[in-house]
N, C-alpha and C positions, 0 to 999 in steps of 0.2 A: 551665939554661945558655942564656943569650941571645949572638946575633950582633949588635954593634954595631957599626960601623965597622971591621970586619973583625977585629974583636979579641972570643974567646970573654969572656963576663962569667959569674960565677955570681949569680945573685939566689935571693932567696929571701927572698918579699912576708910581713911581719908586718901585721895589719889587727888592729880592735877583733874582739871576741870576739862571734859572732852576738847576736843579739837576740831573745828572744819575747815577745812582749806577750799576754796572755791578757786580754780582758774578760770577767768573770764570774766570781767568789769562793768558785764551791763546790770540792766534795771534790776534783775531778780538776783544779782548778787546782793546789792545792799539792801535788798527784803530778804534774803538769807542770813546777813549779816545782822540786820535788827531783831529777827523773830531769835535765832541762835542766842542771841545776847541776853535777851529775856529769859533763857532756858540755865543762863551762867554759863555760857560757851565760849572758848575764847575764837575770835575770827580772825582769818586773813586770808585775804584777796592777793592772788599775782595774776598780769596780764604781761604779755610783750609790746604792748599798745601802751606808751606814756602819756598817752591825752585820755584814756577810757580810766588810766588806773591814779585816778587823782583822789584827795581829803575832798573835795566838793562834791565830786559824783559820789562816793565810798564814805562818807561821814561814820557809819557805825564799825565799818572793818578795824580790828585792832591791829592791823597789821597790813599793811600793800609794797607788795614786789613788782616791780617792773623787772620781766626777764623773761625770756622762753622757756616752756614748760622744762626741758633737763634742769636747767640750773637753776626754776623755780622750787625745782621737788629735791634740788640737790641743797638747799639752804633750809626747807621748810621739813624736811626727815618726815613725812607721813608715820606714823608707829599705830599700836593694836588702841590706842584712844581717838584715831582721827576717823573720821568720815571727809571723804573727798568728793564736791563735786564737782566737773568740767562741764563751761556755758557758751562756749563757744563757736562751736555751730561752724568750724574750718579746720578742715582736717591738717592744715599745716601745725596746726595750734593739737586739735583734736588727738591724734592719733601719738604723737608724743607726751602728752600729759596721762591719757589713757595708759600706753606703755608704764609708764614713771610710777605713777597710780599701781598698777598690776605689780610691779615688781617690790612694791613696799606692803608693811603690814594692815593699812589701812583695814578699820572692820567694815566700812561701806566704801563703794566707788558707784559715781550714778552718773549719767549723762543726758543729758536735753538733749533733744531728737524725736523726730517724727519716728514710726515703727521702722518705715522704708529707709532713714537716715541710720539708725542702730544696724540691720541688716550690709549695708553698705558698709560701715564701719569697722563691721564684723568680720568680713572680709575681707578688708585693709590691712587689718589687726592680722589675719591669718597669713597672709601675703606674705607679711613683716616676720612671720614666724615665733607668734606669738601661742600658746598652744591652745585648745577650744578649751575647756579647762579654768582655763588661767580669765579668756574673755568672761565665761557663766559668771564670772562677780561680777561683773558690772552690772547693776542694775539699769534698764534703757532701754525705753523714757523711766529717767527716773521719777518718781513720787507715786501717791498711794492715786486711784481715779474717785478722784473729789470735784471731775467736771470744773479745776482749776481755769481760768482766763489771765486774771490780772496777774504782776510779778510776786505780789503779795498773798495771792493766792497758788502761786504757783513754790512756792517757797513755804507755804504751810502744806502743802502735798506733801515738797520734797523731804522737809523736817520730822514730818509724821512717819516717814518709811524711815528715816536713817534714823529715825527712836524705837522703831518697831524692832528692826535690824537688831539693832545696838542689847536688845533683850531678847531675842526670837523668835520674837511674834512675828504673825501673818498681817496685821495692820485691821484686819478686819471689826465690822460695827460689836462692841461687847457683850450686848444682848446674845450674839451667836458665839461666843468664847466658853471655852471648858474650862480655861485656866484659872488661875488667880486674879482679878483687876489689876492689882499693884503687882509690879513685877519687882522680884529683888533685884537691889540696885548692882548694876555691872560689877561682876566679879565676884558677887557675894557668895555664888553656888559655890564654884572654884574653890573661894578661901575658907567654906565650911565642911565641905566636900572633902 
């Protein structure tokens, strides 16, 4: 319910359906790409690897770019409705898609990585003259610690923070939450606010 000119309104904001862009073709892409799908998310997968970024491996991706991260993130426009993950574990791939990532509006950027792998990355990134700043978005290792293994499991980790994110929550178990359970849906504060 909005106040406009003194007269109550009801609104109630319809937008496109979030977006995740995943660069990097393996296992836990298309277990990001199946669980997303279930949430109404639209997907798409780029890799620069044409044997990794195939319809057989990727069945649930709605979308697969073969290209190097520039002109994967230069076709796919990240905006304030994407979460971006990078899976790729080579900083030739890594540190480019990261950059491209930073430089868009994306509301999450998350990366696979060991702690020591983010740390080293970080430093790449700084090298590269990227500013400290600008790296703190990335989430990395990305996902919430749900003592993830499988890709499946690792892809509900990662889902769970980039939905936490996406409302700004801490992710944490809700028995210890002050807040509301239900968070209002993205953007809602903003457009009543």
């Amino acid at each position: 319910m909005l106040e406009l000119d003194g007269s109550t309104v009801f609104a109630d904001v319809y937008g496109p359906p979030p977006r995740l862009f995943v660069y990097g073709a393996v296992d836990t892409a298309e277990a990001l790409c199946q669980a997303a799908k279930l949430l109404g998310w639209t997907t798409t997968v780029a890799d620069a690897r044409a044997r990794f970024a195939t319809r057989e491996r990727l069945p649930s991706a709605d979308a697969l770019v073969v290209a190097w991260p520039e002109e994967a993130f230069a076709q796919f426009e990240p905006d304030l409705g994407t979460a971006v993950v990078v899976l790729t574990h080579d900083d030739k791939f890594d540190l480019p898609a990261l950059q491209a990532a930073l430089a868009s509006e994306a509301f999450y950027i998350g990366a696979l990585g060991s702690r020591r792998n983010q740390e080293r990355r970080r430093e790449r990134l700084l090298e590269a003259g990227v500013a400290a700043a600008d790296i703190d978005r990335i989430a990395g290792p990305c996902g919430l610690d749900l003592g993830a293994e499988s890709p499946a499991e690792t892809a509900l980790s990662i889902l769970a923070e980039i939905l936490a994110t996406r409302v700004g929550r801490a992710g944490g178990p809700l028995k210890s939450a002050r807040s509301r359970i239900h968070a209002e849906p993205a953007g809602s504060a903003a457009q009543a606010g």
